[in-house]
C-alpha positions as CSV (number, residue, x, y, z in Angstrom):
1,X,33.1,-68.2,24.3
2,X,33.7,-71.8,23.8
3,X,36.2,-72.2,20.7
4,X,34.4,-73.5,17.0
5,X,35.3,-73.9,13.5
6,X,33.5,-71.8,11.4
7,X,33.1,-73.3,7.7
8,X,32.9,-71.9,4.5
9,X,32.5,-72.4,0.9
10,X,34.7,-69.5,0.6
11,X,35.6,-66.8,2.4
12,X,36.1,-63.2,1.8
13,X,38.0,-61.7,4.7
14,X,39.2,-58.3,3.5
15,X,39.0,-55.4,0.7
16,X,42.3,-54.9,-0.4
17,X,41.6,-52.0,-2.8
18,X,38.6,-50.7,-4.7
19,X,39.3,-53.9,-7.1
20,X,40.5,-56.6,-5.1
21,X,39.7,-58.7,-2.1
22,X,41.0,-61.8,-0.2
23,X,39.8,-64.5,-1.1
24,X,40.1,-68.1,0.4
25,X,38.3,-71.2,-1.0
26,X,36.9,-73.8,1.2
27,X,37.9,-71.2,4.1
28,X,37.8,-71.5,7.5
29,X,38.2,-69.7,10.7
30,X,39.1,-71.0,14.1
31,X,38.1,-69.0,17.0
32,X,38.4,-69.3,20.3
33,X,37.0,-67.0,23.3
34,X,35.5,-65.0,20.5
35,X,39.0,-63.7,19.0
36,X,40.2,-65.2,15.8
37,X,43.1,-67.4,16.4
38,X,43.8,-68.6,12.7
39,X,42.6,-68.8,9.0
40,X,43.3,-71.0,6.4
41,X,41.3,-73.8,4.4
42,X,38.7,-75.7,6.5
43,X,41.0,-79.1,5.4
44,X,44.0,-78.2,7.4
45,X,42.3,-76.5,10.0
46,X,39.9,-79.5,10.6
47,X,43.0,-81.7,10.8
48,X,44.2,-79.5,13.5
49,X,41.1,-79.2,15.2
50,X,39.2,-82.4,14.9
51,X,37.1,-82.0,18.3
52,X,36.1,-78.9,18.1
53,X,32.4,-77.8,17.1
54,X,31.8,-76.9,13.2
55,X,29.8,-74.4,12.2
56,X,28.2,-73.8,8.9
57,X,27.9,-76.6,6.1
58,X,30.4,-75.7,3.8
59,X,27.7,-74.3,1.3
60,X,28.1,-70.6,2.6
61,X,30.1,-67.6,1.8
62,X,31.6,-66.3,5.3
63,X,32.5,-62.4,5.8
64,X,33.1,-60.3,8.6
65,X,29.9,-59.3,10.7
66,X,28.7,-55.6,9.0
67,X,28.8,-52.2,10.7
68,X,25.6,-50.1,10.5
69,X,27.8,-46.9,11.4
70,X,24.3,-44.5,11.7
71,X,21.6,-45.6,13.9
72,X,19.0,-43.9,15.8
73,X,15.6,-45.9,16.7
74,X,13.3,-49.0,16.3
75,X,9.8,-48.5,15.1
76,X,10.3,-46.4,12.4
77,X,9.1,-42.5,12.3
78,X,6.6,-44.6,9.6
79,X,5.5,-46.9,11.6
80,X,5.0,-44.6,14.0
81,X,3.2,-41.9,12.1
82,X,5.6,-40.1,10.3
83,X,5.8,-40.0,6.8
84,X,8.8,-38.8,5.0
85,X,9.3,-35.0,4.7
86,X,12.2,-32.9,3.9
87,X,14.6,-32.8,7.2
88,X,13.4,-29.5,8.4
89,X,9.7,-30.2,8.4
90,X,10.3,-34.1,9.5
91,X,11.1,-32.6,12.9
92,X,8.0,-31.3,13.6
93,X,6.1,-34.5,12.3
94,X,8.0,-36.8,14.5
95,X,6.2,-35.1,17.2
96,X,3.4,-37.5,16.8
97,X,5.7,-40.7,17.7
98,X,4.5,-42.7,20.9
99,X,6.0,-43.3,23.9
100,X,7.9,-46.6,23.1
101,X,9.6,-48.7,25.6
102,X,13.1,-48.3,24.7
103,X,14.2,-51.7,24.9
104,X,11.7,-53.2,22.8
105,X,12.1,-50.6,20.5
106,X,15.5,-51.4,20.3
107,X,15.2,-54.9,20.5
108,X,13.0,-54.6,17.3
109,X,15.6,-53.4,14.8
110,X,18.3,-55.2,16.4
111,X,16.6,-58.1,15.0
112,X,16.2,-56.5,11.3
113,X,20.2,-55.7,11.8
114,X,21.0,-59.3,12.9
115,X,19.1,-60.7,10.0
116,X,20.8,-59.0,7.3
117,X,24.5,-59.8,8.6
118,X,25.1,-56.6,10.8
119,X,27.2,-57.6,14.0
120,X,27.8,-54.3,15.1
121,X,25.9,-51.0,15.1
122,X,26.6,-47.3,16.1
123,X,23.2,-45.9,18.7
124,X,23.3,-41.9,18.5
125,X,20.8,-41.8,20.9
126,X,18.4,-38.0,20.0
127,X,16.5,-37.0,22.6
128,X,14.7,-38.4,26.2
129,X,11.7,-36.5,27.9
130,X,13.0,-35.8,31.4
131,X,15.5,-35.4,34.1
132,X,19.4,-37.3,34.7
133,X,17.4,-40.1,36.3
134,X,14.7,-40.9,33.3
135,X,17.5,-40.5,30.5
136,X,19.8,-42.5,32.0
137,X,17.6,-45.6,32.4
138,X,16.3,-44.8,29.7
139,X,19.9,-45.5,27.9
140,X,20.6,-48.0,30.1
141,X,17.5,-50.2,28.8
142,X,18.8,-49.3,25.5
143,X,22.6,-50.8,26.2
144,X,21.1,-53.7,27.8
145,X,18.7,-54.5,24.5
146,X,21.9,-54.9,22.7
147,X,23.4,-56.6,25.1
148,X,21.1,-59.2,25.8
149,X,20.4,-60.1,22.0
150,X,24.4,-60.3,21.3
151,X,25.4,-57.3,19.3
152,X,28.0,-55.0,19.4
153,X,27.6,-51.5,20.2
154,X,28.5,-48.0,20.4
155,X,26.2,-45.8,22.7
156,X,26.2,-42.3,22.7
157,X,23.5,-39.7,23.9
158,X,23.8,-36.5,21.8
159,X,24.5,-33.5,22.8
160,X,21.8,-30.9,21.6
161,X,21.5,-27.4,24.1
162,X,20.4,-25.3,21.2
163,X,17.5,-24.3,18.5
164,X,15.7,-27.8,19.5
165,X,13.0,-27.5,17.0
166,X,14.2,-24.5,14.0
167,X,17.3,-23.3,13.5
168,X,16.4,-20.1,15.6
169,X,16.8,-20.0,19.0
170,X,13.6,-22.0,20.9
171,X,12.9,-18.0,22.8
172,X,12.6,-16.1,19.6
173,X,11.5,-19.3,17.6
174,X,7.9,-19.6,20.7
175,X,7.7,-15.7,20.9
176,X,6.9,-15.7,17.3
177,X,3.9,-17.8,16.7
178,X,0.6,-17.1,17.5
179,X,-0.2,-16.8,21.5
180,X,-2.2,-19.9,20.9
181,X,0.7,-22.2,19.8
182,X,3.5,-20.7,22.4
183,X,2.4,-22.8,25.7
184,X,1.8,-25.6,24.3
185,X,4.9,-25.5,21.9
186,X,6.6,-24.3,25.9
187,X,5.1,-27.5,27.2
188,X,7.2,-29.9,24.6
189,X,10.3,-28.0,25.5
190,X,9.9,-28.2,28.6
191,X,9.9,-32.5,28.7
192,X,13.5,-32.1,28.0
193,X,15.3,-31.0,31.0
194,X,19.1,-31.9,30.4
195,X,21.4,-29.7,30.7
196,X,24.7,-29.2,29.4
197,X,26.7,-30.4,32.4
198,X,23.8,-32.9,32.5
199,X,24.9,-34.5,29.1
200,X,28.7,-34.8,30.4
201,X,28.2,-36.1,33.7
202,X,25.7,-39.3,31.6
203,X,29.0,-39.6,29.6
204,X,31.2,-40.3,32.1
205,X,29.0,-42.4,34.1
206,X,27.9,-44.5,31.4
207,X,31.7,-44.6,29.7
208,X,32.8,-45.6,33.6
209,X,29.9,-48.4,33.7
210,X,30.6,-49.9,30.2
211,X,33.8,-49.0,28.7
212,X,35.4,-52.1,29.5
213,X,32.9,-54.9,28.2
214,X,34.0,-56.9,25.2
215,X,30.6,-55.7,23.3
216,X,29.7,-52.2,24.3
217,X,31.6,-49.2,23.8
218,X,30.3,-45.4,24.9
219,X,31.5,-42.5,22.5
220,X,30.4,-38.9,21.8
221,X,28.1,-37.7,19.4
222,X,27.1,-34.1,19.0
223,X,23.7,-34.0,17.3
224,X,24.7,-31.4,14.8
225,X,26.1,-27.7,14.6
226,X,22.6,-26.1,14.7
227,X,21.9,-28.2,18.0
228,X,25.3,-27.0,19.6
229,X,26.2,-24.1,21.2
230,X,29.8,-23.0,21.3
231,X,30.4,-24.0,24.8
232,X,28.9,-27.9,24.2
233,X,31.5,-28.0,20.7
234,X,34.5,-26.8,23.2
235,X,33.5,-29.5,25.8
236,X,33.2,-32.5,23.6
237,X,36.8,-31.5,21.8
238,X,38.1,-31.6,25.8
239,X,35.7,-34.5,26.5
240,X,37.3,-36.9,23.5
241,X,40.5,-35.8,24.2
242,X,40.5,-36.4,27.9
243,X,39.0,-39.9,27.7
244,X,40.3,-40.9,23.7
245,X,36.9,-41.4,22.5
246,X,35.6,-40.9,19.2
247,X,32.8,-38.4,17.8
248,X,30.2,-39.0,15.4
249,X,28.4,-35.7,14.1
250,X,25.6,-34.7,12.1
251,X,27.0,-32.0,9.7
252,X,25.0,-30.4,6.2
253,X,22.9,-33.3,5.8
254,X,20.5,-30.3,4.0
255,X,21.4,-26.6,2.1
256,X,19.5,-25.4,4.9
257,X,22.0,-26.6,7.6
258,X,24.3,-25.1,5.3
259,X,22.9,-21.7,5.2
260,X,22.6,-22.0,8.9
261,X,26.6,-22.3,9.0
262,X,27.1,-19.7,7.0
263,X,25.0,-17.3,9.3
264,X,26.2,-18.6,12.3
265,X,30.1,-18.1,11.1
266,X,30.3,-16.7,8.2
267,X,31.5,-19.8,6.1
268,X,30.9,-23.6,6.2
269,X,30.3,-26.1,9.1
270,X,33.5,-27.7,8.7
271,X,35.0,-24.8,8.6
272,X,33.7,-23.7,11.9
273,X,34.0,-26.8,14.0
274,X,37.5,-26.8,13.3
275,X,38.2,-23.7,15.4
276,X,37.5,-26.2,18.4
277,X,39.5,-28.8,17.1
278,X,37.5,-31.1,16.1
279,X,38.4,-32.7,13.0
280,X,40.7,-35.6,12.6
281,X,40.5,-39.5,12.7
282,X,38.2,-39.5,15.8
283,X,35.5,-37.4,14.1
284,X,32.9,-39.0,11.4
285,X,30.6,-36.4,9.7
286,X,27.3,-38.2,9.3
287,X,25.9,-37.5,5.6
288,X,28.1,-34.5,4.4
289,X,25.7,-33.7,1.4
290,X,26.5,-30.5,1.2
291,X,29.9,-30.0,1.5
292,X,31.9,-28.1,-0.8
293,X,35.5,-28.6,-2.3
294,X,37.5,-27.1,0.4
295,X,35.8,-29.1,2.8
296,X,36.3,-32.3,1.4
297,X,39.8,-31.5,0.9
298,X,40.4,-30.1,4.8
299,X,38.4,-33.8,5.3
300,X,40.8,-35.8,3.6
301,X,43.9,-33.7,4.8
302,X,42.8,-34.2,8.5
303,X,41.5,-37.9,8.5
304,X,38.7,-37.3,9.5
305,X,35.4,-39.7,8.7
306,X,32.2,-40.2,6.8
307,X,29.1,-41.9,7.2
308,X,27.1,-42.1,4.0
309,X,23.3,-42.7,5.3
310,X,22.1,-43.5,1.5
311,X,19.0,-44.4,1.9
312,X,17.9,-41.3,4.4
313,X,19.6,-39.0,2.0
314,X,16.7,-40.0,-0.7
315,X,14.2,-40.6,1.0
316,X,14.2,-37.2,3.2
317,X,15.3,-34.7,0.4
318,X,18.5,-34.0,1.3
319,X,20.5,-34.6,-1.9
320,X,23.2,-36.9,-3.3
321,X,26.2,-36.9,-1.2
322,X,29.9,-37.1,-3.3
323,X,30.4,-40.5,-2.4
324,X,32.8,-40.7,-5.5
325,X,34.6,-37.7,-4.8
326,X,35.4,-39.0,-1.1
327,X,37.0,-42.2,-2.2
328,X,39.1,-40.1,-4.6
329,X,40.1,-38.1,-2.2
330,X,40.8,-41.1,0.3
331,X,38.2,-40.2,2.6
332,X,37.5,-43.3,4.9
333,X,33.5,-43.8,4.3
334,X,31.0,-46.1,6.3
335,X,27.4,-46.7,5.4
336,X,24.9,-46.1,8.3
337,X,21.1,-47.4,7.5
338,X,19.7,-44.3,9.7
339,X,16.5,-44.7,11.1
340,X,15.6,-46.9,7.8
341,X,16.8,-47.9,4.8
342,X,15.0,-47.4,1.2
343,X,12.4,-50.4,2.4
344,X,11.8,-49.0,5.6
345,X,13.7,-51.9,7.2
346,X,17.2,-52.5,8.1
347,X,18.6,-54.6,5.4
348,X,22.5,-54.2,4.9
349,X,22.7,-56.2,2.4
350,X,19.8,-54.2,0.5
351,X,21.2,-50.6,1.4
352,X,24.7,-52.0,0.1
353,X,22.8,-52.1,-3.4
354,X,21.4,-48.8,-3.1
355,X,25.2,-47.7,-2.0
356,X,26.4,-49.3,-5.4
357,X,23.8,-48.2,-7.6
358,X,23.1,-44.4,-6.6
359,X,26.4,-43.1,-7.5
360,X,27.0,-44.3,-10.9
361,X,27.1,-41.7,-13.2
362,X,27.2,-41.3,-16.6
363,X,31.0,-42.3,-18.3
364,X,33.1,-45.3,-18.2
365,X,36.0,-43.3,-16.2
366,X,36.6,-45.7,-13.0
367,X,35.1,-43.3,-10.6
368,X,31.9,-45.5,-9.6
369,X,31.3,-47.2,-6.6
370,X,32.9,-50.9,-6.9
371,X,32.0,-54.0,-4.8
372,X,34.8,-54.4,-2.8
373,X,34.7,-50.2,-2.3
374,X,31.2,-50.8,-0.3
375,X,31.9,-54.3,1.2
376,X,34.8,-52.6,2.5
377,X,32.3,-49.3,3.7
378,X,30.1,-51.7,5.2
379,X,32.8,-53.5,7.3
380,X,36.6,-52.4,8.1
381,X,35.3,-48.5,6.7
382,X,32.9,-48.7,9.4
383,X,34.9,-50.2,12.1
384,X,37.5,-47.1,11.9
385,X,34.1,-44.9,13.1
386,X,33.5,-47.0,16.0
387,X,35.7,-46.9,19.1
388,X,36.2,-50.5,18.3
389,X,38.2,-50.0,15.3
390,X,40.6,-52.3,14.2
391,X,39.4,-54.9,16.7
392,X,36.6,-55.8,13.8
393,X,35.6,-55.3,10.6
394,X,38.1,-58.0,8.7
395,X,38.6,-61.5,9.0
396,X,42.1,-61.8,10.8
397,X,44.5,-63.3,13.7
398,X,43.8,-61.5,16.8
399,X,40.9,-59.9,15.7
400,X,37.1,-60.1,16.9
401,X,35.3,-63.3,15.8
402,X,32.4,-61.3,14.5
403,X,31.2,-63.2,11.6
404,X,28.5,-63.7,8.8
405,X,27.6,-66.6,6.9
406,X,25.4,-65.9,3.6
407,X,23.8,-69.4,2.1
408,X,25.7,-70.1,-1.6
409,X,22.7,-71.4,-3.1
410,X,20.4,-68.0,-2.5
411,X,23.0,-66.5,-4.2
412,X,23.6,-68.7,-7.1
413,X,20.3,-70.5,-7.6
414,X,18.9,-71.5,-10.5
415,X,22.3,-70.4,-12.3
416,X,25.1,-68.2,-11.9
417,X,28.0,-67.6,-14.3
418,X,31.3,-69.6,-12.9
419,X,33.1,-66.7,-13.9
420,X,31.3,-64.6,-11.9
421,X,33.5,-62.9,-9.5
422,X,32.5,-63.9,-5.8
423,X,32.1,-60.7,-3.9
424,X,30.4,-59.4,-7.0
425,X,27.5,-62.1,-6.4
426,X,27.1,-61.7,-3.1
427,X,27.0,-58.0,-3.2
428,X,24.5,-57.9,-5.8
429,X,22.7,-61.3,-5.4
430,X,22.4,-62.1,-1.6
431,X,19.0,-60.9,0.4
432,X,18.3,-61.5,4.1
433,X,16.6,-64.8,3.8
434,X,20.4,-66.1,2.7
435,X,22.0,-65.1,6.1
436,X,22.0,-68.6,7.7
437,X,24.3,-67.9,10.9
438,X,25.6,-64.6,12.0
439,X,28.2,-64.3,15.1
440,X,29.4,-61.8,17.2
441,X,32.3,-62.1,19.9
442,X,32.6,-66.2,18.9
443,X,28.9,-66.6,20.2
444,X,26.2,-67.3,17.4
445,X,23.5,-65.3,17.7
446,X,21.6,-65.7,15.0
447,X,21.0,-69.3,13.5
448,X,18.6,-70.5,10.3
449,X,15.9,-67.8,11.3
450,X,16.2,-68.0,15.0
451,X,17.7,-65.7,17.5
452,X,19.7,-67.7,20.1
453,X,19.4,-65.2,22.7
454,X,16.4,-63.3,22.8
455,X,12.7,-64.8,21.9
456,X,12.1,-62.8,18.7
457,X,8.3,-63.7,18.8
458,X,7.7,-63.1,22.3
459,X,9.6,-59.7,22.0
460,X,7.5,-58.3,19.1
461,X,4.2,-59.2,20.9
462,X,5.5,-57.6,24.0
463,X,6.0,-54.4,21.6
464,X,2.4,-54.6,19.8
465,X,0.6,-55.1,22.5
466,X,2.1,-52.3,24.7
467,X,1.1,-49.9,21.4
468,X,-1.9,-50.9,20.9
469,X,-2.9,-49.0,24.6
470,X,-5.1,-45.5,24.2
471,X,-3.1,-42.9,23.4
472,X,-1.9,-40.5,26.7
473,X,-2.6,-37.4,27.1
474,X,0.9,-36.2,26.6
475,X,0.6,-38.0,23.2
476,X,-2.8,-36.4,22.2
477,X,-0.9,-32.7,23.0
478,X,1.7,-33.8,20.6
479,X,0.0,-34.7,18.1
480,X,-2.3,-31.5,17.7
481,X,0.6,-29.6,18.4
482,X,2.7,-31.0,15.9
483,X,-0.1,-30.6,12.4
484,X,-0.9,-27.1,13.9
485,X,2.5,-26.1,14.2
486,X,3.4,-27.5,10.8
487,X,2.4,-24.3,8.5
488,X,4.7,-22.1,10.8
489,X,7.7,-23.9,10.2
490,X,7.5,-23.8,6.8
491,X,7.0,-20.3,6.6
492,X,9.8,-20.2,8.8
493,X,11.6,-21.9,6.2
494,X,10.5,-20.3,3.4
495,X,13.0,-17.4,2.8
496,X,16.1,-18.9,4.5
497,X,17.9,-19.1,1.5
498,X,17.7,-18.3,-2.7
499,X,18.8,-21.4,-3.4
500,X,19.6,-19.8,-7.2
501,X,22.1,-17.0,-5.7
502,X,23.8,-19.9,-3.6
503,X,26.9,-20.5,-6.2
504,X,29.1,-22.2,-3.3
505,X,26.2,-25.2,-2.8
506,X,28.2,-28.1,-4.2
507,X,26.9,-29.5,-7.1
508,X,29.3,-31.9,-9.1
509,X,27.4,-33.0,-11.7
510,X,29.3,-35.6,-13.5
511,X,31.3,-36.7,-10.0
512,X,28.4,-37.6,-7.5
């Protein structure tokens, strides 16, 4: 990329503890080829660099790009028809989603990322009706979404080769419902023909292919222990090993998935996936609700990560992860917006608040979430998930030039207390209308409104229009299937567990 001056009212380029943060007034950042050359005030650097391009009008407050560490699709299961549900039964209802083209789809929350300051995001990819041919254009449409609109991202396709629907084997699980339900319920199966050597061999392919762009990354991501068998949890410890990727793993998001680990191995999902090495620095455990005390300990001995998906947590039933407990243990955390945050969008800025706000318990011990705790979640937190890592999420020499640039007055209009501290304001104050430039790898992508690359407008009508098509046939099937299956899978659900003899469930109740 060309080299610019980037122009601040002040700049905040790094948490330094749950307190503090650095702080520059009248910062600026010089950037050339989309790494970040130097950093100091934008009167010396000006002087230094009188010809080159400014941007920003010396009104904003400039931060590193955010990192949405959890992501999974566009349209929204809302959108698409459906509504929120606890996890187990939400399955079944996102049977009646459409067949979306993937990059419009992905093109469409890309924008809602852009426009709240995200620069980079982290694609677990579920699942993709077909053979190696279909999924991997499939991702590949994906990849290029993101690439074409300018963010940064880390692709993975999950591996799932197990209990697709309950957690019961999909055999036993269609052999007992009624003989009316099993072909058809046969029939969705079916549409998903990968296989375990299937899911490697995309892996490689795709890490050979992209690996070595600036803006696209390829990692691993196990869709959860229910949806692995051992042999698939073996093969990805061998797989990141062998190539030095990282993971990113579902794990207890719900009691139930906690039961399930208990059946499957006698004690807790941590516990078992550690038998196949696969905790550590390169792992992050997406929600972690439902981990006990061990397990958080065995988390924070062994460096391992965790995204906290706030937002998903509430709004499918799931519980209150021990967000607080983490950071006390030292447990680096990221926030991941899921497939929506609390508004059914994907606003960083917003699910920062809800980050914040959801954890503060009653007390005035120093064991709440802080500002500078979940700007740092939200940027250099997040970046240690990605295979990126330190290459972004802080504002120094050497780094990525991935930037934001929030508009002062949105923040501080019609009055704001002088004494207010900065990152406090913006944490609390600043909404997605307020993010006036965001830019990733040096290249400004997002501008007053406007994306630079892509034609928002054009994109979006693309999408409704391709929707607004009769439904196919495959669709109609699904969504019969799916509200006539519904009744089964709750009874399937309904004595998994006593949740009142189930002492080791972890429920802090002062420390959450």
């Amino acid at each position: 990329m060309p080299a610019s001056l980037i122009r601040s009212r002040a700049m905040i380029t790094r948490a330094l503890d749950r307190h503090r943060w650095e702080e520059i007034a009248d910062g600026a950042v010089f950037q050339q080829d989309g790494t970040i050359m130097e950093i100091g005030t934008f009167a010396d650097l000006s002087r230094k660099h009188p010809d080159v391009p400014v941007i920003g009008s010396g009104n904003d407050i400039l931060l590193p790009g955010f990192i949405n560490g959890h992501h999974h699709v566009g349209l929204t299961p809302v959108q698409l028809g459906s509504p929120d549900m606890p996890l187990e039964l939400w399955f079944v209802t996102r049977m009646v989603m459409r067949n979306v083209d993937p990059y419009l789809d992905t093109l469409y929350s890309a924008f809602e990322m852009i426009a709240s300051g995200i620069t980079t995001v982290q694609h677990l990819h579920g699942w993709a009706p077909g053979r190696v041919p279909e999924v991997e254009a499939r991702s590949e449409q994906i990849i290029r979404a993101y690439q074409d609109v300018g963010m940064r991202v880390s692709y993975s396709f999950s591996v799932r080769d197990q209990n697709r629907l309950v957690y019961q084997d999909d055999v036993a699980f269609v052999a007992s419902l009624p003989a009316e339900l099993r072909g058809p319920l046969q029939r969705w199966y079916d549409r998903f023909q990968f296989s375990l050597d299937d899911f490697f061999a995309l892996f490689e392919t795709l890490h050979a292919r992209h690996q070595s762009k600036r803006r696209v990354k390829i990692q691993l991501s196990p869709a959860n222990l229910h949806w692995c068998s051992d042999a698939a949890l073996e093969r990805l410890a061998e797989t990141s090993r062998k190539f030095n990727v990282p993971l990113h793993m579902h794990l207890v998001e719900t009691a139930y998935q906690k039961e399930y680990a208990r059946r499957r191995g006698g004690g807790t999902a941590v516990e078992y996936i550690d038998r196949f090495g696969l905790l550590g620095p390169q792992m992050t455990l997406g929600h972690g609700v439902w981990l006990n005390e061990a397990d958080i300990d065995k988390l924070a001995e062994t460096g391992t990560c965790i995204c906290h998906n706030c937002s998903s947590n509430f709004r499918l039933r799931s519980g209150v992860a021990a967000l607080n407990v983490f950071e006390a243990k030292g447990i680096d955390t990221a926030i991941g917006l899921d497939e929506a945050g609390i508004n059914d969008d994907r606003d960083m800025l917003q699910e920062m608040r809800m980050v914040l706000r959801a954890h503060r318990v009653p007390g005035m011990d120093d064991d709440v979430p802080t500002p500078a705790q979940v700007f740092r979640m939200a940027t250099s937190g997040g970046a240690k998930t990605t295979p990126f890592g330190e290459q972004i999420g802080v504002l120094e020499v050497g780094r990525a030039a991935d930037m934001v640039l929030i508009d002062w007055r949105q923040v501080s209009w019609p009055y704001l207390d002088a004494e207010t501290p900065l990152l406090d304001a913006v944490l609390q104050r600043a909404k997605s209308p307020g993010v006036h430039s965001v830019i990733c790898d040096g290249e400004v992508i997002y501008a007053d409104g406007r994306f630079t690359k892509v034609d928002r407008d054009a994109a979006l009508r693309a999408l409704h229009d391709d929707l607004n098509k009769a439904l196919a046939d495959d669709e109609v099937e699904r969504r019969k299937l799916s509200k006539t299956l519904l009744p089964h899978v709750k009874a399937f659900y309904a004595d998994y567990f006593d949740p009142s003899a189930h002492a080791p469930f972890y429920r802090p109740s002062s420390r959450i």
